[in-house]
mmCIF file as Biopython writes it, N, C-alpha, C and O atoms, coordinates in Angstrom:
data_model
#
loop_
_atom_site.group_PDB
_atom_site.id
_atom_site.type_symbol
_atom_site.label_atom_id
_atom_site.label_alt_id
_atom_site.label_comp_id
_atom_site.label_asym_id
_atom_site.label_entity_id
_atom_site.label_seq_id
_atom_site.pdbx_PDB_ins_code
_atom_site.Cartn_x
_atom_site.Cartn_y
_atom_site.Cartn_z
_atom_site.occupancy
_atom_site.B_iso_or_equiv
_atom_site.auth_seq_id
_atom_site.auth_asym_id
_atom_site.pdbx_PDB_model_num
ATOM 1  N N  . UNK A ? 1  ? 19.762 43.264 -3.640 1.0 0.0 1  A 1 
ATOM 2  C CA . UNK A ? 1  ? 20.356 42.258 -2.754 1.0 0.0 1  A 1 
ATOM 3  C C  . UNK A ? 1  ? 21.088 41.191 -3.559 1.0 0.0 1  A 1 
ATOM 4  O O  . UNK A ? 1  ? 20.647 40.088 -3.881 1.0 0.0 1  A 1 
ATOM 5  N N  . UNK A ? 2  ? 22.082 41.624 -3.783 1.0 0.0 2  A 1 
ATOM 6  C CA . UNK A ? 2  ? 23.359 40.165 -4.374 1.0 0.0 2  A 1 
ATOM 7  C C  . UNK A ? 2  ? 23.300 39.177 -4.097 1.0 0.0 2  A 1 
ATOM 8  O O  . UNK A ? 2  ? 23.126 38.153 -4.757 1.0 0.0 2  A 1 
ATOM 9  N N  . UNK A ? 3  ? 23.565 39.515 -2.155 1.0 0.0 3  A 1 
ATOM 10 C CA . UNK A ? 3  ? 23.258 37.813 -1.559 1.0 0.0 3  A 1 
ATOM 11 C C  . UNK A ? 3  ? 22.158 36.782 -1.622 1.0 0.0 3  A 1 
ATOM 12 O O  . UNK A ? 3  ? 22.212 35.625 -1.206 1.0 0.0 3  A 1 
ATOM 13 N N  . UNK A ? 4  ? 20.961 37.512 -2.324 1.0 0.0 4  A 1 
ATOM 14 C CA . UNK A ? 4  ? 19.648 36.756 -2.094 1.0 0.0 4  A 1 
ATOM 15 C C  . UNK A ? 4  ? 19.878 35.587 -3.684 1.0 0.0 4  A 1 
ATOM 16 O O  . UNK A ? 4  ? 19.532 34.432 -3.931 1.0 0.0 4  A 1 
ATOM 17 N N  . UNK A ? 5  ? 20.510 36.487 -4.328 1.0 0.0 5  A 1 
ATOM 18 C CA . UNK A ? 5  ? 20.615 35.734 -5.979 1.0 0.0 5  A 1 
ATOM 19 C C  . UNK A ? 5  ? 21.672 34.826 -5.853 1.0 0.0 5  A 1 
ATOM 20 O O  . UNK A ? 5  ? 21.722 33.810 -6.547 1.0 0.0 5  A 1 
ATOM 21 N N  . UNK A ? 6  ? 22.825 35.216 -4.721 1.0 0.0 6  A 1 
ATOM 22 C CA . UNK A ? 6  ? 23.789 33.969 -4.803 1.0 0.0 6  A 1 
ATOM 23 C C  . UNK A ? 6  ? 23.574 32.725 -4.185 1.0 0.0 6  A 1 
ATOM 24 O O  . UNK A ? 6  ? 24.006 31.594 -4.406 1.0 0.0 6  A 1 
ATOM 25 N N  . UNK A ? 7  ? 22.509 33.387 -3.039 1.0 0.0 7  A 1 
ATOM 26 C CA . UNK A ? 7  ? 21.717 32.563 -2.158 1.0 0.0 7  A 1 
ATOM 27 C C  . UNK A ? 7  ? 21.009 31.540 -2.632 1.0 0.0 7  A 1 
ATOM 28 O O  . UNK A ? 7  ? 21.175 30.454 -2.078 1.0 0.0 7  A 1 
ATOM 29 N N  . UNK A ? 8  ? 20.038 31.639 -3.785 1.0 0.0 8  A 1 
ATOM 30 C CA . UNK A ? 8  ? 19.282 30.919 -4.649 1.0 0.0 8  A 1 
ATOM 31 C C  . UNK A ? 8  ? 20.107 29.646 -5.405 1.0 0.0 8  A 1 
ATOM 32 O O  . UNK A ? 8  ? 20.062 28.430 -5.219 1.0 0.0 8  A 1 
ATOM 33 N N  . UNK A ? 9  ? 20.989 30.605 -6.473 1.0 0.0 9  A 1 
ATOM 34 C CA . UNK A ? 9  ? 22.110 30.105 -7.018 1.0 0.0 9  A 1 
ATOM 35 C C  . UNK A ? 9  ? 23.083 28.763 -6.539 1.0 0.0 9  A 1 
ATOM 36 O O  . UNK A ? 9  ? 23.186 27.685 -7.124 1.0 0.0 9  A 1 
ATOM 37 N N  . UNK A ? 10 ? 23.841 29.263 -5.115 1.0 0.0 10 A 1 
ATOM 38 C CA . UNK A ? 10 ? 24.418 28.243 -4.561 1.0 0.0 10 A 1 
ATOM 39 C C  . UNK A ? 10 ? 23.164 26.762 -3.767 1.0 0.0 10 A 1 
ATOM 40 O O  . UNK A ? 10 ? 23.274 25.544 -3.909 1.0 0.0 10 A 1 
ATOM 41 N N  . UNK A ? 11 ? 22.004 27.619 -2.916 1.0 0.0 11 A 1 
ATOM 42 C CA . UNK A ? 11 ? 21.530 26.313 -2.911 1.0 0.0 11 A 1 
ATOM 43 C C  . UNK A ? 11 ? 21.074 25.244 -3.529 1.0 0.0 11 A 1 
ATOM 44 O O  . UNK A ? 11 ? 20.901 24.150 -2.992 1.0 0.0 11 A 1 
ATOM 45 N N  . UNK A ? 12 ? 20.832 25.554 -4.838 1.0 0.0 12 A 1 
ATOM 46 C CA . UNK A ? 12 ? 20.938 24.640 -5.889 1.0 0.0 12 A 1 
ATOM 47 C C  . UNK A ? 12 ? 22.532 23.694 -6.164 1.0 0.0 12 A 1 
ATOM 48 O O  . UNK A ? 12 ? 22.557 22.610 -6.747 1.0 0.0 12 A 1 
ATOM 49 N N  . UNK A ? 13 ? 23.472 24.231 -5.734 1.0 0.0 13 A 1 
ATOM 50 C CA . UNK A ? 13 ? 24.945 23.394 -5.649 1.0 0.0 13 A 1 
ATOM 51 C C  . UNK A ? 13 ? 25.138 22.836 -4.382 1.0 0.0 13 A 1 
ATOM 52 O O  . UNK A ? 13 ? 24.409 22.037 -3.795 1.0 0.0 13 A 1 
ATOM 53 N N  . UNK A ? 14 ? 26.413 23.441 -3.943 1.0 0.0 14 A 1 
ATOM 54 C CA . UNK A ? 14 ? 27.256 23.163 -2.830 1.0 0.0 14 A 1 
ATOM 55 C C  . UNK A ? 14 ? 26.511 23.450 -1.740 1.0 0.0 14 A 1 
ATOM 56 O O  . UNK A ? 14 ? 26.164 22.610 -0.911 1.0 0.0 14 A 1 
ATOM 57 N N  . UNK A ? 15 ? 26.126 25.159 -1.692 1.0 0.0 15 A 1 
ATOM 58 C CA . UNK A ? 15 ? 25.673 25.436 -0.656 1.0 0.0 15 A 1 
ATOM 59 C C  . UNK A ? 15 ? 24.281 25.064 0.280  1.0 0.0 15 A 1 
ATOM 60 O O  . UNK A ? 15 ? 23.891 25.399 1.399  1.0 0.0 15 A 1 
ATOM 61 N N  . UNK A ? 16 ? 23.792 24.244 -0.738 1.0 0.0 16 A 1 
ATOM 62 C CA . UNK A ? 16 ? 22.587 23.774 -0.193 1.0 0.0 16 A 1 
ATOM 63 C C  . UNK A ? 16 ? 22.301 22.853 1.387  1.0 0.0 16 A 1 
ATOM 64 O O  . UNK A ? 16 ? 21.267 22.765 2.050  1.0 0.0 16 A 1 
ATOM 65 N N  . UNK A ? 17 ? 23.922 22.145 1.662  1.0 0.0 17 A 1 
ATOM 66 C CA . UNK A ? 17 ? 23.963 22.059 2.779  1.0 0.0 17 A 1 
ATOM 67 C C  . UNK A ? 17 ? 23.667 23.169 4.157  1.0 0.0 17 A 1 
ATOM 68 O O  . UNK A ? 17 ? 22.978 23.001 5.163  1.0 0.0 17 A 1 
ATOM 69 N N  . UNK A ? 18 ? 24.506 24.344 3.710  1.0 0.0 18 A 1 
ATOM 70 C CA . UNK A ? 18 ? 24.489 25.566 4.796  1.0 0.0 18 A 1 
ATOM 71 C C  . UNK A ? 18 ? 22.925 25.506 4.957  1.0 0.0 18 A 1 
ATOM 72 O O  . UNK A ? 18 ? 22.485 24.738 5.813  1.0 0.0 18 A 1 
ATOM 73 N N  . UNK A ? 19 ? 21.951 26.338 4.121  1.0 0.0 19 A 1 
ATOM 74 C CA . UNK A ? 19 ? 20.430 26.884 4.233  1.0 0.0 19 A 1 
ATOM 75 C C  . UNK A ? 19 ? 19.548 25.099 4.566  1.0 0.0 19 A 1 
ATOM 76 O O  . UNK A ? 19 ? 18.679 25.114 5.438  1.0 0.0 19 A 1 
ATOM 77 N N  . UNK A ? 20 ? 19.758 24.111 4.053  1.0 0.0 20 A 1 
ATOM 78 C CA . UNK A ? 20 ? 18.948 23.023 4.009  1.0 0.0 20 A 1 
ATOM 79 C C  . UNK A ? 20 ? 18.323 22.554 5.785  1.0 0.0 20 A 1 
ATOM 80 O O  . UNK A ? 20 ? 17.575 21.589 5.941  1.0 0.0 20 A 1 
#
């Protein structure tokens, strides 16, 4: 699963808004 590692990855940055 790619998305689970980019998943991790970005919520530590930017994406942490989307999952938070």
């Amino acid at each position: 699963q790619v998305g689970y590692d980019y998943w991790r990855a970005g919520r530590l940055m930017r994406h942490d808004a989307y999952y938070n």
